[in-house]
C-alpha positions as CSV (number, residue, x, y, z in Angstrom):
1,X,-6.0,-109.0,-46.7
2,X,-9.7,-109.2,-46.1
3,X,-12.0,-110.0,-48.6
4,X,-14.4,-107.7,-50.2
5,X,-17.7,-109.7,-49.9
6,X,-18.3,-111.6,-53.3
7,X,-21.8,-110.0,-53.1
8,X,-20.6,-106.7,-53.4
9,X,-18.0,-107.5,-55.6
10,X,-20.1,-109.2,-58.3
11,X,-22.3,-105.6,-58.6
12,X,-18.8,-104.0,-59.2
13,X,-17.1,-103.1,-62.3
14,X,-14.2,-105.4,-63.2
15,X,-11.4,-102.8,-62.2
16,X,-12.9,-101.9,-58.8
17,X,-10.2,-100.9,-56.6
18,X,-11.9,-101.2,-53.2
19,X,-11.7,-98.6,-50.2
20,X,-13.0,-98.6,-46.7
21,X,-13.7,-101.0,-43.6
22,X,-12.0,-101.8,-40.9
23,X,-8.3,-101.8,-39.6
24,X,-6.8,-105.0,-41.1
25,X,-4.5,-105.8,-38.0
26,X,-4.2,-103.7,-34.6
27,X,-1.4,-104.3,-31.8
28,X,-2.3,-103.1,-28.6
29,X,0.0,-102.5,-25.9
30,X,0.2,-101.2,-22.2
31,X,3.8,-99.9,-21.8
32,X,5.2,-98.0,-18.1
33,X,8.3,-96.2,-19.0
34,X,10.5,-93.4,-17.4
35,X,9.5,-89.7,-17.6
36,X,13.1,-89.7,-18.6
37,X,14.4,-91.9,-21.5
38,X,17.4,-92.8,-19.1
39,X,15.3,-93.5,-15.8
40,X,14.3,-97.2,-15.0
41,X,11.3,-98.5,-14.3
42,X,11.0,-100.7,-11.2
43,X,9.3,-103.6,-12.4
44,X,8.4,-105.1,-9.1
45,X,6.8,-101.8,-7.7
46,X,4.6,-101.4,-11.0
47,X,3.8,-104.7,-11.1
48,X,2.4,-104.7,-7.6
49,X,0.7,-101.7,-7.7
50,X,-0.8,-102.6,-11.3
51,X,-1.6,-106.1,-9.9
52,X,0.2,-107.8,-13.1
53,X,3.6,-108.8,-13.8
54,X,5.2,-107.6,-17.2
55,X,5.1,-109.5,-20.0
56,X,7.8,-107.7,-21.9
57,X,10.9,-110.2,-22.4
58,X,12.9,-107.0,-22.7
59,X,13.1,-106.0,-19.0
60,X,13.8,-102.3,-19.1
61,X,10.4,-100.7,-19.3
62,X,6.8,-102.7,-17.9
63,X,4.7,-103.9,-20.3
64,X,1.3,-105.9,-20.8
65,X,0.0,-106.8,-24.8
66,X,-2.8,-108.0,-25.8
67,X,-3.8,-110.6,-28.0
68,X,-3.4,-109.1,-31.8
69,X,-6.7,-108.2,-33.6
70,X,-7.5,-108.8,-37.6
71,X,-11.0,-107.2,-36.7
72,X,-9.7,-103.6,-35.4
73,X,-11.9,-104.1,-31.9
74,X,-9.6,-101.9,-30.3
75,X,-12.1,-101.5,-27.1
76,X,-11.8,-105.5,-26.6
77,X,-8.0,-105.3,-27.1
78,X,-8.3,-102.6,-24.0
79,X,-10.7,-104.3,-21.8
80,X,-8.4,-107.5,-22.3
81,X,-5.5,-105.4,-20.9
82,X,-7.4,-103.4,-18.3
83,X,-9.6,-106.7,-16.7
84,X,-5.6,-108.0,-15.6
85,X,-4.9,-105.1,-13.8
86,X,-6.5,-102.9,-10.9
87,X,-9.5,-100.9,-10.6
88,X,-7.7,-98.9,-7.9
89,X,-7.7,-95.5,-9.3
90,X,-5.0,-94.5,-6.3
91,X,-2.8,-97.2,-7.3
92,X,-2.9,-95.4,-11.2
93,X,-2.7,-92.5,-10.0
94,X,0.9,-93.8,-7.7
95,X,2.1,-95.3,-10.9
96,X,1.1,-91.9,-13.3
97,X,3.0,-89.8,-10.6
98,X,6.2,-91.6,-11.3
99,X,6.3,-92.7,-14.9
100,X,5.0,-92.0,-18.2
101,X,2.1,-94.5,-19.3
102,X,0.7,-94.9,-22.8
103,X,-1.5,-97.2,-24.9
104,X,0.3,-98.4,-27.7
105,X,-2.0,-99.1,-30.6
106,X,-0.2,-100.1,-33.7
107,X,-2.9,-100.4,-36.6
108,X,-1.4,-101.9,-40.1
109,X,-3.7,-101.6,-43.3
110,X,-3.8,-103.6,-46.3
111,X,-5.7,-101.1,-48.8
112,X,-6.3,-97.4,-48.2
113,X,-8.9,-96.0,-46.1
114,X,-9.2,-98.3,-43.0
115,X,-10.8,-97.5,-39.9
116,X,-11.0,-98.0,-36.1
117,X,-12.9,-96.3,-33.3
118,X,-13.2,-96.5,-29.5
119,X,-16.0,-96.5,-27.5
120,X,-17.1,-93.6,-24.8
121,X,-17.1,-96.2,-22.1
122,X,-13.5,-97.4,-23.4
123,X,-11.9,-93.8,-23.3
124,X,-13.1,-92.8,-19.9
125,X,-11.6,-95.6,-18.4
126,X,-8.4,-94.6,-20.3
127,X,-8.6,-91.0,-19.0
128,X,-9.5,-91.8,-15.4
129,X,-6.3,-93.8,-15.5
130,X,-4.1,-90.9,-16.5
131,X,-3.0,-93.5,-19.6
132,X,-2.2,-91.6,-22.9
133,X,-3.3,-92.8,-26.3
134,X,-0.5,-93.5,-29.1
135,X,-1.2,-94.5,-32.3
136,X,1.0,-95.6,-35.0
137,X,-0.3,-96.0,-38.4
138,X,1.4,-99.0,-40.9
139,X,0.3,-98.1,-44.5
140,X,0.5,-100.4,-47.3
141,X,3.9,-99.6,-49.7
142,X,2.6,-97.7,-52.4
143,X,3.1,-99.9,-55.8
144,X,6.3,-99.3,-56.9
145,X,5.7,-99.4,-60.8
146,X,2.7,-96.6,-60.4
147,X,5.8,-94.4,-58.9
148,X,8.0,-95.6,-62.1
149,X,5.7,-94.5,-64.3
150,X,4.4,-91.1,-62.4
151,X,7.7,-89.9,-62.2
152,X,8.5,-91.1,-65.9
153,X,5.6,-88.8,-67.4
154,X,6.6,-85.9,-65.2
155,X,8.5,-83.5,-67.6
156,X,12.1,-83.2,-66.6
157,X,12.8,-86.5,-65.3
């Protein structure tokens, strides 16, 4: 978990719980997958026309990851994927026209209230690729003795 700067934390009460700042890990992955959940993906066609082979060791769907971030740069996760593959918008638009293509971007907090953005520049080269955004958010697990106790002064249980 990152740190709270000691600077910030020293002009704090003692009990602070702290809120805010950025995404503590994100995953970020390019993933070419069937319009249908049963149709294959040629591999060797995408590959070519992306101008990258797969790195997915599971060989059913294409995929390219990036290097995992603990700063939540999500645009230099993107530009690390996108600077391996084509600027051929024809070639995209080849590969949109037959599968389904999305960004994965898994982002996993530590604390409550974390954040991540993209940039202007970032999204239009997204959209101009016909690639869909997904995002999955990982919370942190709620502490299980607060709900022991919440549910304890709750009359009835």
């Amino acid at each position: 978990m990152k740190d709270v700067p000691k600077h910030i934390k020293a002009s704090a009460p003692e009990d602070t719980v702290w809120f805010g700042g950025p995404v503590d890990l994100t995953q970020v992955a390019l993933r070419v997958a069937g319009k249908d959940p049963q149709e294959k993906v040629n591999l060797e066609t995408v590959s070519r026309l992306l101008g990258c082979n797969s790195d997915a060791k599971v060989r059913t769907n294409w995929r390219l990851r990036a290097p995992d971030s603990e700063d939540g740069d999500l645009d230099s996760q993107v530009e690390w994927i996108l600077s391996r593959l084509t600027e051929d918008l024809d070639r995209w638009n080849e590969v949109t026209s037959q599968y389904s293509i999305d960004l994965f971007c898994g982002l996993f907090l530590e604390r409550s209230n974390r954040g991540a953005s993209l940039l202007p520049e970032t999204m239009r080269r997204l959209a101009d690729r016909g690639i869909k955004l997904s995002l999955d958010i990982y919370a942190p697990e709620p502490n299980k003795a607060a709900q022991v106790t919440k549910l304890r002064s709750v009359p009835g249980c």
